[in-house]
N, C-alpha and C positions, 0 to 999 in steps of 0.2 A: 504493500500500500504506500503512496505517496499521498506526503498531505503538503500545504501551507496554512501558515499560521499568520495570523493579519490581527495584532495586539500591540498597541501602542507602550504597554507599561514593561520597560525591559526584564524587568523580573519575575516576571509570570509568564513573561515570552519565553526566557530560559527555561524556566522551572518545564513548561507545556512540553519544549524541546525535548529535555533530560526526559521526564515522564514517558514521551512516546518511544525515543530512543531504546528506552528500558524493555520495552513491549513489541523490540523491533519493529518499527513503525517509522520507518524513514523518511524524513522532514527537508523536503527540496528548495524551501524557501521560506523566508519570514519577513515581514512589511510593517508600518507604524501607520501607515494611515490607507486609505481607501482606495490613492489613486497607485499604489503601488500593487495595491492586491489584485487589482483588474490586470495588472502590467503582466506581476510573473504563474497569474491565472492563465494567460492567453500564451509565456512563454515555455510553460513547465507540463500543462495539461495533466495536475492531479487528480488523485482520486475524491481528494476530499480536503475542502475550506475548511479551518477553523479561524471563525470571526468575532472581534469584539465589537456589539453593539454600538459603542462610542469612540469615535475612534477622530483624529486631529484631523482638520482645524478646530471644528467649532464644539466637537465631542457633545454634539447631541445626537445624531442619528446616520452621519457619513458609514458606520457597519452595515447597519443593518442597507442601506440605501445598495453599497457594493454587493451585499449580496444577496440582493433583490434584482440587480441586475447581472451580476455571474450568473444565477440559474436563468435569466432570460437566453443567455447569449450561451453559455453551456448545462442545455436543460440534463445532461448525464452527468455533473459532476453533485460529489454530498456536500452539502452546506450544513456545519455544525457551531451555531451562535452563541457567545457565553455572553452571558449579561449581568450587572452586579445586584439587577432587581429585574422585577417582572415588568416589562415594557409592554403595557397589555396592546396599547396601539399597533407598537411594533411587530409583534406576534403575531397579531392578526393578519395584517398586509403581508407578513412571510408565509403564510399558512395558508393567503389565502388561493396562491400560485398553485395550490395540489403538488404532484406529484411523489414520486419516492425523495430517498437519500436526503432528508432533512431534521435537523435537532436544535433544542433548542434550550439550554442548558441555564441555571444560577451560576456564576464562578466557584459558587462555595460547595459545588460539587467534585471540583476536581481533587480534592483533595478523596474521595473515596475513589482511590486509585481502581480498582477493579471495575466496579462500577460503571467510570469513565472509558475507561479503553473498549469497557464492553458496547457503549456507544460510540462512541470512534468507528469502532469493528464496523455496528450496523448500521451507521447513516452511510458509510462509504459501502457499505453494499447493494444499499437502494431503500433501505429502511428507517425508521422513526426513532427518535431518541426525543423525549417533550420530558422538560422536568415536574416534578408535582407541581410545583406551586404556577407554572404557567399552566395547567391541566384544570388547578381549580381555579384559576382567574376565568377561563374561559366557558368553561360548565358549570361552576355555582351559580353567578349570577343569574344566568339562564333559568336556571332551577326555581327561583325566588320568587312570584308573584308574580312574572313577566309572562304574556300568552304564549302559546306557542305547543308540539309536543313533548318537548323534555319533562313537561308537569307531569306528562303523563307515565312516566318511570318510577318503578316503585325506588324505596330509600336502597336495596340490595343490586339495584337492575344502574343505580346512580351510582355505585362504588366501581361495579364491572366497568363502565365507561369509562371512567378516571382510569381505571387499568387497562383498558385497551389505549387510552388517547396518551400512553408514557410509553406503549411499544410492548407490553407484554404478552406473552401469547395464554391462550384459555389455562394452559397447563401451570405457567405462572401466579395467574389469577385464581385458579385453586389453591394452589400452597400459599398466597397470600391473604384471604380470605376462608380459607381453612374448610372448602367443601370440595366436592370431588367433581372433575372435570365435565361430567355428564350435567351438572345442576350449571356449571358455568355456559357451558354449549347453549342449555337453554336458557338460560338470561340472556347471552348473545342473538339470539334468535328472535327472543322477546323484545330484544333493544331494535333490531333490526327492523319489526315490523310497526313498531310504533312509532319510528322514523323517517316509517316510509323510504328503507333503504335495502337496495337487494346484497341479500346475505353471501359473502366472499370468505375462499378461504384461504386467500391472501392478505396476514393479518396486517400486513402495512399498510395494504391499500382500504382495509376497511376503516384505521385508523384516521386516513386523511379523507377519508369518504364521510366518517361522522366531524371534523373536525372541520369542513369546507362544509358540512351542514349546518353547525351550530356558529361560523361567520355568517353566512347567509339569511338566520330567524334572528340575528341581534338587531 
């Protein structure tokens, strides 16, 4: 796997470095701001952007904006965004392009090394990596008083969701929720028809399938 890394703050640029290196994960370039990441995106053709949200001049929104536009212009490469808070704005406009090969990370996760790499792994394969707390910025409120079908999910059928929309598969959402895959299958199924969404079992795509539904009813 090839990545670049696109982080203004030199010492979590290092740290990312060291980190993937460890995991042999070979790191073909590194940038400080946005206009550099298009640069050796278009010279290096990795497998996979890691971007920070904020990135110089003006460190409000030039990350996320670079790769908003890397997946335009290389809709196969993974884009995996770390941010120091939940930018629900931002998330959403990245989210709401579909496709595979997308994450979308707190910083304060890289520190559960395992974890991390394990998203690394899947956004560069074409898969999802959404941290919780972007998960519940984007389904509670929904859940709240607001019309729409998400009311219509029981409080059990509302946890499977948050577990599917961070990229786990049924198997995972059993052992985290502590019932056995047949009960999870049908929650899935349950969620699927109350969404009015055709049930896949491709669980990335159904991830972005409910997550481009629940931009769409906000």
């Amino acid at each position: 796997m090839r990545v670049v890394i696109a982080e203004d703050h030199v010492l979590l640029r290092e740290g990312l470095v060291s980190l993937l290196r460890d995991a042999d994960i070979e790191v073909v370039a590194q940038v400080e701001d946005a206009e550099g990441l298009l640069r050796v995106l278009a010279g290096h053709k990795p497998d996979l952007a890691i971007v920070d949200v904020r990135l110089p001049p003006s460190f409000t929104d030039e990350g996320i904006r670079a790769a908003i536009e890397a997946r335009r212009r290389w809709p196969d490469l993974g884009v995996l965004v770390l941010s120091q808070h939940v930018e629900e704005a931002y998330s959403s406009e990245l989210l709401a392009g579909g496709g595979g090969g997308l994450g979308y990370l707190l910083k304060e996760r890289i520190g559960e090394v395992t974890e991390f790499v394990d998203a690394v792994h899947r956004v560069a394969d074409g898969g999802t990596a959404l941290d919780r707390e972007v998960v519940a910025q984007l389904v509670r409120p929904a859940t709240d008083g607001e019309p729409g079908r998400l009311r219509d999910l029981t409080p059990r059928e509302r946890d499977v969701l948050e577990l599917m929309a961070e990229g786990r598969s049924n198997a995972a959402i059993a052992r985290e929720l502590v019932v056995t895959p047949g009960a999870v299958e049908k929650h899935v199924t349950s969620i699927f028809g109350k969404l009015d969404l055709p049930a896949s079992g491709d669980d990335h795509r159904r991830v972005l399938a409910v997550l481009a539904w629940l931009q769409d009813e906000r």
